[in-house]
ROSE-4610 file (N, C-alpha, C; in Angstrom, 1 decimal, always signed):
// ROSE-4610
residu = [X/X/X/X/X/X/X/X/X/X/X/X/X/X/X/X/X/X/X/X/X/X/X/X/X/X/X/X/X/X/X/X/X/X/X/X/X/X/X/X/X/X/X/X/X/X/X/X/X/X/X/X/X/X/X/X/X/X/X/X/X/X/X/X/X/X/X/X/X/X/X/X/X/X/X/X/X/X/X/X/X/X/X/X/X/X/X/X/X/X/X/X/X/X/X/X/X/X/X/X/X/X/X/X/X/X/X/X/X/X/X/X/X/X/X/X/X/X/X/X/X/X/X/X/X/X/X/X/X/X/X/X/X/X/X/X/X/X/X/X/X/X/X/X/X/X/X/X/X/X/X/X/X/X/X/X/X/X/X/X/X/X/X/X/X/X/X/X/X/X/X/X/X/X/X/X/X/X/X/X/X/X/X/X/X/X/X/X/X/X/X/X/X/X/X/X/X/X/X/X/X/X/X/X/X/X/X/X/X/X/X/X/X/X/X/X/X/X/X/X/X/X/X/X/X/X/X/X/X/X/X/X/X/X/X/X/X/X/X/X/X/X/X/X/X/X/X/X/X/X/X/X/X/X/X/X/X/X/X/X/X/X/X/X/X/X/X/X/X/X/X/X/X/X/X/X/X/X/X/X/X/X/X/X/X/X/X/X/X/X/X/X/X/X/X/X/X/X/X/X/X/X/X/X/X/X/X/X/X/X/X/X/X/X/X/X/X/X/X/X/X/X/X/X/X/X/X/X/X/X/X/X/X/X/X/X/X/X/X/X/X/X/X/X/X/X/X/X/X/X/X/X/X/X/X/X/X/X/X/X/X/X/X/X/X/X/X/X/X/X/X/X/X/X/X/X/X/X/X/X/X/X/X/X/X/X/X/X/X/X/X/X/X/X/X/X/X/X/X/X/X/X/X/X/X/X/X/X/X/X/X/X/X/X/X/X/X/X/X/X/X/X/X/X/X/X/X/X/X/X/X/X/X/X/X/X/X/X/X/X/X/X/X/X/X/X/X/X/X/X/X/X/X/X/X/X/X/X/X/X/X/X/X/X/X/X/X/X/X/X/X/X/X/X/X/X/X/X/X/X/X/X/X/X/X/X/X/X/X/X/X/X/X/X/X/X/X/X/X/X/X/X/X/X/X/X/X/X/X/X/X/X/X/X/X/X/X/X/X/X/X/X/X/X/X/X/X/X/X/X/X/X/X/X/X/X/X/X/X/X/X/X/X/X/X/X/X/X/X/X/X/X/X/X/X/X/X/X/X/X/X/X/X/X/X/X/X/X/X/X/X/X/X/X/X/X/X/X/X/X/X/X/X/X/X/X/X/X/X/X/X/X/X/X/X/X/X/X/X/X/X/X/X/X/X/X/X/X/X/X/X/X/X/X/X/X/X/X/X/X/X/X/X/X/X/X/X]
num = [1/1/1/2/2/2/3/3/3/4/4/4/5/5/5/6/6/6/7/7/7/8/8/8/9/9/9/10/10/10/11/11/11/12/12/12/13/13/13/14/14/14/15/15/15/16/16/16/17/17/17/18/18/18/19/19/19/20/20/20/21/21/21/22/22/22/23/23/23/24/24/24/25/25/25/26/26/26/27/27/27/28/28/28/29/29/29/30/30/30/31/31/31/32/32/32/33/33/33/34/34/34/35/35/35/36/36/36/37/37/37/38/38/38/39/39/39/40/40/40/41/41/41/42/42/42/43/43/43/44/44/44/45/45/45/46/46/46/47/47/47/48/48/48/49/49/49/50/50/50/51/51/51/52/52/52/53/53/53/54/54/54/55/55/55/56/56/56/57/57/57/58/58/58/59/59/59/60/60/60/61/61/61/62/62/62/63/63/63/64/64/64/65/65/65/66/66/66/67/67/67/68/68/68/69/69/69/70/70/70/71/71/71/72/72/72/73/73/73/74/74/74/75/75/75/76/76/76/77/77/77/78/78/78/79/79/79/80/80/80/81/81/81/82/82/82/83/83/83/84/84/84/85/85/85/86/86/86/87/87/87/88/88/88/89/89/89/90/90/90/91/91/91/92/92/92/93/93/93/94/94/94/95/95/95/96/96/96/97/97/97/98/98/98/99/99/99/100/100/100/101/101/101/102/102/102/103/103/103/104/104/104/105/105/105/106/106/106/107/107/107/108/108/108/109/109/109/110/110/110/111/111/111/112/112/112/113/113/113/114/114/114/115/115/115/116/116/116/117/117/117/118/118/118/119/119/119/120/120/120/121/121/121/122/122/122/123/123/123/124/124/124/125/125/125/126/126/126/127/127/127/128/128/128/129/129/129/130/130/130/131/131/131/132/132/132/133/133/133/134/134/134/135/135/135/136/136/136/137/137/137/138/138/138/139/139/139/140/140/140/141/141/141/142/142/142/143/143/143/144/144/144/145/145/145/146/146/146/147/147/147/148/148/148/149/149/149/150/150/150/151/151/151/152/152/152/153/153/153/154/154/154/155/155/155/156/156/156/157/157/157/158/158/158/159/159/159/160/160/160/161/161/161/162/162/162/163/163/163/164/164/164/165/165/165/166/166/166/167/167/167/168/168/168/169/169/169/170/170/170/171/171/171/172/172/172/173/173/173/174/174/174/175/175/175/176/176/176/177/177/177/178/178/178/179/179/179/180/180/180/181/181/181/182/182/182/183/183/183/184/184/184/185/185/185/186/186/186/187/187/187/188/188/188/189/189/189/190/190/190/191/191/191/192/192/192/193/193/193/194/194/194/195/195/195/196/196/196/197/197/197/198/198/198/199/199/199/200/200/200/201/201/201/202/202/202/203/203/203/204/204/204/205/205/205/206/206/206/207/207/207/208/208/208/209/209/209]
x = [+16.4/+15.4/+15.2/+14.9/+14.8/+13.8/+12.9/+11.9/+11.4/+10.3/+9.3/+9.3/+9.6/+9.1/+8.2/+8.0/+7.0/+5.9/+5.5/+4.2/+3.1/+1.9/+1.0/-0.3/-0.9/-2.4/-3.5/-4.4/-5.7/-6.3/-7.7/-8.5/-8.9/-9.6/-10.7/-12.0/-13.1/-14.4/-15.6/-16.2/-17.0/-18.0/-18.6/-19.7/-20.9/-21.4/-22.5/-22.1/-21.1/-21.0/-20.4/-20.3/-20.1/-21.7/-22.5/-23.7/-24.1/-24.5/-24.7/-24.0/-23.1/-22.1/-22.3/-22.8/-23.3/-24.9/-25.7/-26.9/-26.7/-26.1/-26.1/-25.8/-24.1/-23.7/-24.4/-25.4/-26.2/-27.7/-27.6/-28.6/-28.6/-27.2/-26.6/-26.5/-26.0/-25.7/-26.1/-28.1/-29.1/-29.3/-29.4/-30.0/-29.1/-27.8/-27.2/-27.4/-27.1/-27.6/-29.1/-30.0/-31.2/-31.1/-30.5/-30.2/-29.6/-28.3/-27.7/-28.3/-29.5/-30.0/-31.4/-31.8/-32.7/-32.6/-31.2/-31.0/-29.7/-28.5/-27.4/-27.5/-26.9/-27.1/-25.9/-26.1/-24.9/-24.0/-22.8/-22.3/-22.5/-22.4/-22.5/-21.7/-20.5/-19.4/-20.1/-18.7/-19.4/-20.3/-20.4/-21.6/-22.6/-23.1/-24.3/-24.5/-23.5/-22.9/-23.6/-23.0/-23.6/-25.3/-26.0/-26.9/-28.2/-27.7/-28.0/-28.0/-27.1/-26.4/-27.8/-28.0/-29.3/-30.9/-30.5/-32.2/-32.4/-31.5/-31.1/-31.5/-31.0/-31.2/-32.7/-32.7/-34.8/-35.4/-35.3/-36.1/-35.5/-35.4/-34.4/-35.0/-35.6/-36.2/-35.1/-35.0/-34.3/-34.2/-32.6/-32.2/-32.0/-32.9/-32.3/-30.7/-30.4/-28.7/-28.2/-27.4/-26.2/-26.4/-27.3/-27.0/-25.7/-26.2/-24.9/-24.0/-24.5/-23.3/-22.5/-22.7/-21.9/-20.4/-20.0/-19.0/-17.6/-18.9/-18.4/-17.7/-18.4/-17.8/-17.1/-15.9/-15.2/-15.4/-14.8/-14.9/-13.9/-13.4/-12.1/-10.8/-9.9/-8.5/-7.9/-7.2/-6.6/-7.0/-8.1/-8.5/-8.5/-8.7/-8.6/-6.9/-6.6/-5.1/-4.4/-4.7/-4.2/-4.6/-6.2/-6.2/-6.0/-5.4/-5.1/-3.6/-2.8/-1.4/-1.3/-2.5/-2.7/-3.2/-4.3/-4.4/-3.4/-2.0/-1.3/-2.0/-2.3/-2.5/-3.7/-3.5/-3.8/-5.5/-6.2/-6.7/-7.5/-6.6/-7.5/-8.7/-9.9/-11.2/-11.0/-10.6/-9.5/-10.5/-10.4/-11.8/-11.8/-13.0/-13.0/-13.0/-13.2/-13.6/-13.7/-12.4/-12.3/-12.5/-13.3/-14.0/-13.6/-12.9/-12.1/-12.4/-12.7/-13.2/-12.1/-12.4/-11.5/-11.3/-12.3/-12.1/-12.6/-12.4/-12.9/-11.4/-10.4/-9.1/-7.9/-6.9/-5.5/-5.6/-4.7/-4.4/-3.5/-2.8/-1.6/-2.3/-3.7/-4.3/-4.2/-4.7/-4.9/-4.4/-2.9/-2.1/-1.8/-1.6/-0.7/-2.1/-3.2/-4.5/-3.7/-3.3/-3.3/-2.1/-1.0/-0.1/-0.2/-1.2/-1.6/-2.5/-3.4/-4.3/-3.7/-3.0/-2.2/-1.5/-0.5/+0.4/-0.8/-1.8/-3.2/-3.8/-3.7/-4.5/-3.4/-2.1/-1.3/-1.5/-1.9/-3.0/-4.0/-4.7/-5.7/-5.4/-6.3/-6.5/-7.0/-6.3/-6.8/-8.0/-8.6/-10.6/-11.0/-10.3/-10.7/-9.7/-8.8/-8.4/-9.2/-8.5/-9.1/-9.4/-10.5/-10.8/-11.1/-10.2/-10.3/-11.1/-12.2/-13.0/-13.4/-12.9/-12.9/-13.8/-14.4/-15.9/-15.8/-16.8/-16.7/-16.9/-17.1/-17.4/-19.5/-19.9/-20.9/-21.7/-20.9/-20.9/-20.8/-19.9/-19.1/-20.5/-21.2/-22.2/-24.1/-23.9/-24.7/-24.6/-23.0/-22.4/-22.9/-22.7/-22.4/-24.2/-24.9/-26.5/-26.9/-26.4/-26.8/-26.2/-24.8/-24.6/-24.8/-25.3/-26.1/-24.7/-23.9/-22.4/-22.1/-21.5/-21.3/-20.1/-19.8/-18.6/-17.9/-18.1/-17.1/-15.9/-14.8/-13.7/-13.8/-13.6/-13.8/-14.4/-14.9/-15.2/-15.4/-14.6/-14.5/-15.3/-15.1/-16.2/-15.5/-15.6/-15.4/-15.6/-14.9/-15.5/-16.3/-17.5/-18.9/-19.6/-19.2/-20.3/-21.7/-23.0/-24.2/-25.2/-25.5/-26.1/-25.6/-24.5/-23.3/-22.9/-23.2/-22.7/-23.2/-24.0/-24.6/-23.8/-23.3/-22.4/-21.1/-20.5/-19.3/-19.0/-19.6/-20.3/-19.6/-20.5/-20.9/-19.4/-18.5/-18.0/-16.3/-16.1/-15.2/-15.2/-17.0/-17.2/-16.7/-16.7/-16.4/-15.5/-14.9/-13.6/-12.3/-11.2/-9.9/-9.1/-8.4/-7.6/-6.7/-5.9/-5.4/-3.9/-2.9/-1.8/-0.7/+0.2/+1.6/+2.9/+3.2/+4.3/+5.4/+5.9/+7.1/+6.5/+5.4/+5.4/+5.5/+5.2/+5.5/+6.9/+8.0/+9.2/+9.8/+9.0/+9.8/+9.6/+7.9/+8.1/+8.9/+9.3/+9.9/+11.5/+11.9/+13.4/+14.1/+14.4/+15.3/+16.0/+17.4/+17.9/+17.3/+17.1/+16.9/+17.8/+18.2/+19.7/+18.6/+19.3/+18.7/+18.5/+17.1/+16.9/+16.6/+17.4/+17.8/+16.6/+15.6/+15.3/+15.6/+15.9/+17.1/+15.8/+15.9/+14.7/+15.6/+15.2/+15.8/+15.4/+16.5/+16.2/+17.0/+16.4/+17.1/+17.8/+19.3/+19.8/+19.8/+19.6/+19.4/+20.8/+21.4/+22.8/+22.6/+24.1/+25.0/+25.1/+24.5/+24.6/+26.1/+26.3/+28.2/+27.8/+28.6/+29.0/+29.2]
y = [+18.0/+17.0/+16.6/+15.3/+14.8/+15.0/+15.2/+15.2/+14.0/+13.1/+12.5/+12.0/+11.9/+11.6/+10.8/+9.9/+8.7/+9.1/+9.8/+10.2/+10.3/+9.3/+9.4/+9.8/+11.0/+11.6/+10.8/+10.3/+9.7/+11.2/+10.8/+12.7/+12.3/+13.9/+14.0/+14.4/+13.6/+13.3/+14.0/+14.4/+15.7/+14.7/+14.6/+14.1/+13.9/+14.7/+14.9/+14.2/+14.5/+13.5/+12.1/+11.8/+10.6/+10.0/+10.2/+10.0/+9.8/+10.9/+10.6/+8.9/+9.1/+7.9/+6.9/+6.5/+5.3/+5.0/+5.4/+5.7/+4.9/+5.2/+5.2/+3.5/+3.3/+2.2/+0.9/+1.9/+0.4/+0.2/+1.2/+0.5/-0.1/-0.1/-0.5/-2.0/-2.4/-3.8/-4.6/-4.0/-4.7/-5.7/-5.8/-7.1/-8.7/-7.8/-9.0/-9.8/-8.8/-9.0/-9.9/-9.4/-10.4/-11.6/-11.7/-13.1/-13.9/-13.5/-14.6/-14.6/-14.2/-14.6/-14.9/-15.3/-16.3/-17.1/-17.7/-18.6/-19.2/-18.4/-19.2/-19.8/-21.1/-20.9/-21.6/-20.8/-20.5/-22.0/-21.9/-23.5/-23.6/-25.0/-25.5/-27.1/-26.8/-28.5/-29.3/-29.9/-31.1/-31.8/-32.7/-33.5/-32.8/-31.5/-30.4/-30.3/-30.4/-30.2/-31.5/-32.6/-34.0/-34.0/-33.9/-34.2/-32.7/-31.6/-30.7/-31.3/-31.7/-32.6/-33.7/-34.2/-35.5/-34.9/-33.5/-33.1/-32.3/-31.7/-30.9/-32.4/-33.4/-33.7/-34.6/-35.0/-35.2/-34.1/-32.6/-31.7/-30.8/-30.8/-29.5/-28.5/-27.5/-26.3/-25.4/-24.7/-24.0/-22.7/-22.5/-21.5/-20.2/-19.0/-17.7/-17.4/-17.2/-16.7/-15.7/-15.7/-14.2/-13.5/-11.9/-10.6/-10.4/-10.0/-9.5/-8.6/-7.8/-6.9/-7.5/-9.2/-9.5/-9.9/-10.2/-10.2/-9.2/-7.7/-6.9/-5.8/-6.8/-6.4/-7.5/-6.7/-7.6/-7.0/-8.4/-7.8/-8.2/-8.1/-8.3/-7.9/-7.6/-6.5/-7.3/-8.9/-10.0/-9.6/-10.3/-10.0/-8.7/-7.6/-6.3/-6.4/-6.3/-6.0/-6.7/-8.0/-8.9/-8.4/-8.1/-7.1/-6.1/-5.4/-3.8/-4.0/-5.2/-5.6/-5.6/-6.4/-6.8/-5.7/-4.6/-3.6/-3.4/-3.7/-3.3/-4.2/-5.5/-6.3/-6.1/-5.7/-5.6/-6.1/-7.3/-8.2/-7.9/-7.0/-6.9/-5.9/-6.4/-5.0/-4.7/-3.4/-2.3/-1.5/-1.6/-1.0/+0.8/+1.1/+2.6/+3.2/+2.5/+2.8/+1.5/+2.1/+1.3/+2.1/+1.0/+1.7/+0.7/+1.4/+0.9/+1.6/+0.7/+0.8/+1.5/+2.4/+3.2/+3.2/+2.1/+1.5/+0.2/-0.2/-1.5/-2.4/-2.2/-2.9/-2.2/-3.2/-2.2/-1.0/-0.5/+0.0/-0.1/-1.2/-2.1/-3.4/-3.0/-4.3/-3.2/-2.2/-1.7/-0.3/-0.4/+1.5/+1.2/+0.2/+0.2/+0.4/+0.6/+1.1/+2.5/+3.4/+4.4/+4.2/+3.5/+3.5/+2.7/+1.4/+0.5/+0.8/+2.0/+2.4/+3.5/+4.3/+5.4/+4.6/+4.1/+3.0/+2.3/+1.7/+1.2/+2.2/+3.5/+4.4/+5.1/+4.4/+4.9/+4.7/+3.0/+2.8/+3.3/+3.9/+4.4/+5.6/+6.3/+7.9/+8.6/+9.9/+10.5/+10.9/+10.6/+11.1/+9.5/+8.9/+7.1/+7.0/+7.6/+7.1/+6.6/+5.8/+4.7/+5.8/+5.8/+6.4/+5.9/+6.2/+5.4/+6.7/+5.2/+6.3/+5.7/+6.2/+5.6/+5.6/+4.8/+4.4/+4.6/+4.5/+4.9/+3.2/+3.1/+2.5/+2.3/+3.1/+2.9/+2.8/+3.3/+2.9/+1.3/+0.7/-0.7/-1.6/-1.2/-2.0/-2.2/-0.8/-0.7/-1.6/-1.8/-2.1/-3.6/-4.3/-5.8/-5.7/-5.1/-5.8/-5.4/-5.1/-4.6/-5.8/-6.0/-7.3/-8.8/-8.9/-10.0/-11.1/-10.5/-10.7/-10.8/-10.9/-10.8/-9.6/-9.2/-8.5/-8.1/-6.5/-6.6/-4.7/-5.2/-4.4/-3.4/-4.0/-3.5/-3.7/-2.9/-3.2/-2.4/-3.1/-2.5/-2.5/-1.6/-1.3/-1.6/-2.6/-2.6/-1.8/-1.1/+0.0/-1.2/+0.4/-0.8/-1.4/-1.1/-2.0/-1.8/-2.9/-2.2/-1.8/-0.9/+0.0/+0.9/+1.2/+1.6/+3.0/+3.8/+4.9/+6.3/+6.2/+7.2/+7.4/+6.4/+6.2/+6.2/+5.7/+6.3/+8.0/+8.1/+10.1/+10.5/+10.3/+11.3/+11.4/+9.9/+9.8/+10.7/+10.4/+10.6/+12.5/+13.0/+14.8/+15.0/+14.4/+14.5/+13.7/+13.1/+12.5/+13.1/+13.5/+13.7/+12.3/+12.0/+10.8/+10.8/+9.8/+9.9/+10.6/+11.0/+12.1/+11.1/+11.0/+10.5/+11.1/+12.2/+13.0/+12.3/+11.5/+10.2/+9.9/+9.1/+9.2/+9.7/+11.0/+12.1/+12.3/+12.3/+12.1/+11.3/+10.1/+9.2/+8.7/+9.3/+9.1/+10.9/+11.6/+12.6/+12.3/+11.3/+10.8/+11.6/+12.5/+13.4/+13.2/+13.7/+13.2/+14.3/+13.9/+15.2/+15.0/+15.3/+16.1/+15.6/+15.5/+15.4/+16.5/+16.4/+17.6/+17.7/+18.5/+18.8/+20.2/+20.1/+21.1/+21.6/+22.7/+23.0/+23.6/+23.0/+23.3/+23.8/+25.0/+25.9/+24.9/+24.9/+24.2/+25.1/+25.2/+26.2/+24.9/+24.9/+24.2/+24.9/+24.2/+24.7/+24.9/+25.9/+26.2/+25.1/+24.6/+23.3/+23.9/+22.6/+23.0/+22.6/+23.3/+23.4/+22.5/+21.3/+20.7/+21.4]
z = [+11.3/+11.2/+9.8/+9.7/+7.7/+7.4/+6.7/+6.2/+5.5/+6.0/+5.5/+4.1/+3.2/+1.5/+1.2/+2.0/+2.1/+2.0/+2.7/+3.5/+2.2/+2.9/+1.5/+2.8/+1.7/+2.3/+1.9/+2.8/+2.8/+2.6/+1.9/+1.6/+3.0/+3.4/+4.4/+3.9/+4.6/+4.1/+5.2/+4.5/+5.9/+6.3/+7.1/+7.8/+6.7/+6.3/+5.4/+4.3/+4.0/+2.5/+2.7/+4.1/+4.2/+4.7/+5.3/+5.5/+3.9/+3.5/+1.7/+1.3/+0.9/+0.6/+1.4/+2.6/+3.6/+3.1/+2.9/+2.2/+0.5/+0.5/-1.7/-1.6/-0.5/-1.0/-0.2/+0.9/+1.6/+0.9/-0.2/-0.8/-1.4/-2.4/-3.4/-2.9/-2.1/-1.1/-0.7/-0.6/+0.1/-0.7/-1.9/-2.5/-2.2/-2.1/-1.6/-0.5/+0.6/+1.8/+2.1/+1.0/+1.2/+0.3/-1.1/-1.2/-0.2/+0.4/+1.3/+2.2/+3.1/+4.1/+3.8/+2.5/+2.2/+1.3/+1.1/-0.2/+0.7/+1.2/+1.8/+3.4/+3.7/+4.4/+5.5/+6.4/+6.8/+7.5/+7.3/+7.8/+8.9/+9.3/+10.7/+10.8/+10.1/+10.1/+8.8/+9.1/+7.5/+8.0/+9.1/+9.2/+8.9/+9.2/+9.0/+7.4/+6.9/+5.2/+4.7/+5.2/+4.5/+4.8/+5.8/+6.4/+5.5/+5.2/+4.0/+2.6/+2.2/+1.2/+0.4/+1.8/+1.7/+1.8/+2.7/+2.2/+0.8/+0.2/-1.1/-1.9/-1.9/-3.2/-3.0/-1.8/-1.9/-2.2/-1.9/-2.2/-2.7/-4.0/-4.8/-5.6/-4.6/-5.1/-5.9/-6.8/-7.5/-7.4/-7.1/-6.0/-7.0/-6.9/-8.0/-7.6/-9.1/-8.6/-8.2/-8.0/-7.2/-8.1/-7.3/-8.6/-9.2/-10.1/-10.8/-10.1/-9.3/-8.5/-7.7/-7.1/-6.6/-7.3/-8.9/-9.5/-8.9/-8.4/-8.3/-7.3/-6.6/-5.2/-4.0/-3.7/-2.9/-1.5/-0.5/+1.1/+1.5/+2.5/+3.4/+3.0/+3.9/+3.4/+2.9/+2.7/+2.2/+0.9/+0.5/-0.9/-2.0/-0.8/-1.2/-1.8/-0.9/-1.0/-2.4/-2.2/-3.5/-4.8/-4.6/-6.0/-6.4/-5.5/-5.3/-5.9/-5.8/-6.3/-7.8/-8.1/-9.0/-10.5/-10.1/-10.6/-11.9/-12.0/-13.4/-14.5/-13.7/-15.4/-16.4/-17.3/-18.9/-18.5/-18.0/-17.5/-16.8/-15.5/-14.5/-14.2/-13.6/-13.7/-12.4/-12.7/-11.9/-10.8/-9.6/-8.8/-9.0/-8.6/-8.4/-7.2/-5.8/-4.5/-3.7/-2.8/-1.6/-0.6/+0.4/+1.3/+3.2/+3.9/+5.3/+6.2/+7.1/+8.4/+9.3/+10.0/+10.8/+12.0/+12.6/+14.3/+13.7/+15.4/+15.7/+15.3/+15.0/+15.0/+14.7/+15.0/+15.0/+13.2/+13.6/+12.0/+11.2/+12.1/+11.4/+10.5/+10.5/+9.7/+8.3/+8.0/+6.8/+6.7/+7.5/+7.2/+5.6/+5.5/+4.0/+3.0/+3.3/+2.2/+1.5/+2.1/+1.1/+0.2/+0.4/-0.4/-1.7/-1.7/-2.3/-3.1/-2.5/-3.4/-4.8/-4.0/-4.6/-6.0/-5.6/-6.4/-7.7/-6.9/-7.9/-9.2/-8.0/-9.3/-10.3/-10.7/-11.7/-12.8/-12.7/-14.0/-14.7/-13.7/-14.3/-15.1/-15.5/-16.3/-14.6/-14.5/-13.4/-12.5/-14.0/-13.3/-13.4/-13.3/-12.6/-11.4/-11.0/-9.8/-8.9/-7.9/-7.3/-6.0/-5.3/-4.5/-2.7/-1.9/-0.5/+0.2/+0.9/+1.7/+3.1/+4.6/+5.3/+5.9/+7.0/+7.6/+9.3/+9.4/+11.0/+11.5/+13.0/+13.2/+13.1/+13.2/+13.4/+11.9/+10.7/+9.0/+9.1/+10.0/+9.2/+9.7/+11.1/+11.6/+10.4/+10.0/+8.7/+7.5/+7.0/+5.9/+6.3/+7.2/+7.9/+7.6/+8.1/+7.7/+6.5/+5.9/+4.3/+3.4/+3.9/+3.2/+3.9/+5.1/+5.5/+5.9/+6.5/+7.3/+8.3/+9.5/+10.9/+11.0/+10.2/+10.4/+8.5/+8.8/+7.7/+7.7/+7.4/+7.8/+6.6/+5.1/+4.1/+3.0/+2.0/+0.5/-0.5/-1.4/-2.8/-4.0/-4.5/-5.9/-7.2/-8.1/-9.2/-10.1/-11.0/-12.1/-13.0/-13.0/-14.0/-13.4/-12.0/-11.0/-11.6/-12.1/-12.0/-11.0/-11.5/-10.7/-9.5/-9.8/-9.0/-9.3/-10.7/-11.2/-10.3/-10.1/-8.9/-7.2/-7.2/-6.1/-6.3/-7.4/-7.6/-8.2/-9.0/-9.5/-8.5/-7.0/-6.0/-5.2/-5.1/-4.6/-5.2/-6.4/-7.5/-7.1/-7.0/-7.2/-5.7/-4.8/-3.4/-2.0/-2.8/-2.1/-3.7/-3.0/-3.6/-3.9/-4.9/-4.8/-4.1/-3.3/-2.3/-3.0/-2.2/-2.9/-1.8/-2.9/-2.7/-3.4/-2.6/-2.9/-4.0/-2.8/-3.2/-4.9/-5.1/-6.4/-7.7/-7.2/-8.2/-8.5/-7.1/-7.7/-8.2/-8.0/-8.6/-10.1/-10.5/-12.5/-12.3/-12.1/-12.3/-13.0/-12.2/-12.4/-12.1/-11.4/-10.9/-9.2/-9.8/-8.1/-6.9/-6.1/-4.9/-3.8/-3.9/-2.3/-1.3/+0.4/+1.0/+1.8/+2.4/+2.8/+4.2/+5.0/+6.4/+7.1/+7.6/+8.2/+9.6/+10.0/+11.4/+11.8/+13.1/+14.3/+15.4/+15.5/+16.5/+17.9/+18.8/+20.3/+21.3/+22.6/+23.5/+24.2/+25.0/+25.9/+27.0/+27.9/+29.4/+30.1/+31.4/+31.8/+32.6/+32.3/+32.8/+34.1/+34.4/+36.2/+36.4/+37.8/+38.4/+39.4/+39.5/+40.0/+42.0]
């Protein structure tokens, strides 16, 4: 039988400290959540667009802006993903915690999270690895009214998020960084033989004809 090399470990997250961690980051969230559902407002086609368009500029009350945490937080796996690629550049503000939904859709939408993340946190210094923390279904329905959404699969935390340090802390003292064997061999540079493990099997007497 070959052995696996690939294989990258997602941590496991106890109940209680994922309750904690659903708590920290929906509070962390709410403000957003309540700007966009009393300042944005939600589309309905361009004609709706133009016909907005004409009452905005007869009556143009002045709209407070997007907190600052929203710089800092992204949503959806597309976007996730693209910056999770992107993580090497010099440039880029490198996240601390990504956070994926574990029902509610295939897992062919986001199996490649842990390898992406793994590969992301090589950048970093080790006590900043990037930290994946998975959600239930009944977390993602919390997450979705906290940020004032109809749906959301995932989201990530910027390092430096403000007012974020208490939630990443907790998360950093209580989630492992994800572990990718393969990677270690491979800044190792060393060849490795392949490796065969023999799995004993009984064959059954050939029946006679």
């Amino acid at each position: 039988m070959l052995t696996d090399t690939t294989t990258t470990y997602r941590p496991q997250i106890s109940q209680e400290d994922q309750d904690v961690i659903l708590e920290l980051l929906c509070h962390l969230l709410s403000p957003l959540g309540t700007h966009r559902r009393l300042f944005v407002t939600p589309s309905k086609g361009k004609r709706d667009r133009k016909r907005k368009r004409a009452q905005d500029e007869a009556v143009s009350d002045p709209v407070p802006p997007t907190p600052e945490l929203a710089g800092y937080v992204d949503v959806g796996l597309s976007h996730i993903s693209r910056t999770l690629q992107g993580m090497s550049d010099k440039d880029a503000k490198p996240y601390s915690v990504v956070f994926v939904a574990r029902s509610g859709q295939s897992s062919a939408f986001h199996c490649h999270f842990p390898q992406m993340v793994a590969l992301a946190s090589q950048s970093q210094p080790p006590e900043n690895a990037v930290r994946l923390v998975g959600i239930s279904k009944a977390c993602e329905d919390k997450l979705s009214a906290a940020l004032g959404i109809p749906r959301v699969s995932s989201i990530a935390l910027r390092e430096d998020a403000p007012q974020a340090k208490g939630l990443i802390d907790f998360v950093r003292e209580h989630v492992k960084p994800v572990e990718a064997a393969w990677l270690k061999e491979a800044r190792a540079g060393k060849y490795l033989a392949t490796k065969i493990d023999a799995v004993p099997t009984k064959i059954g007497v050939k029946k006679k004809a």
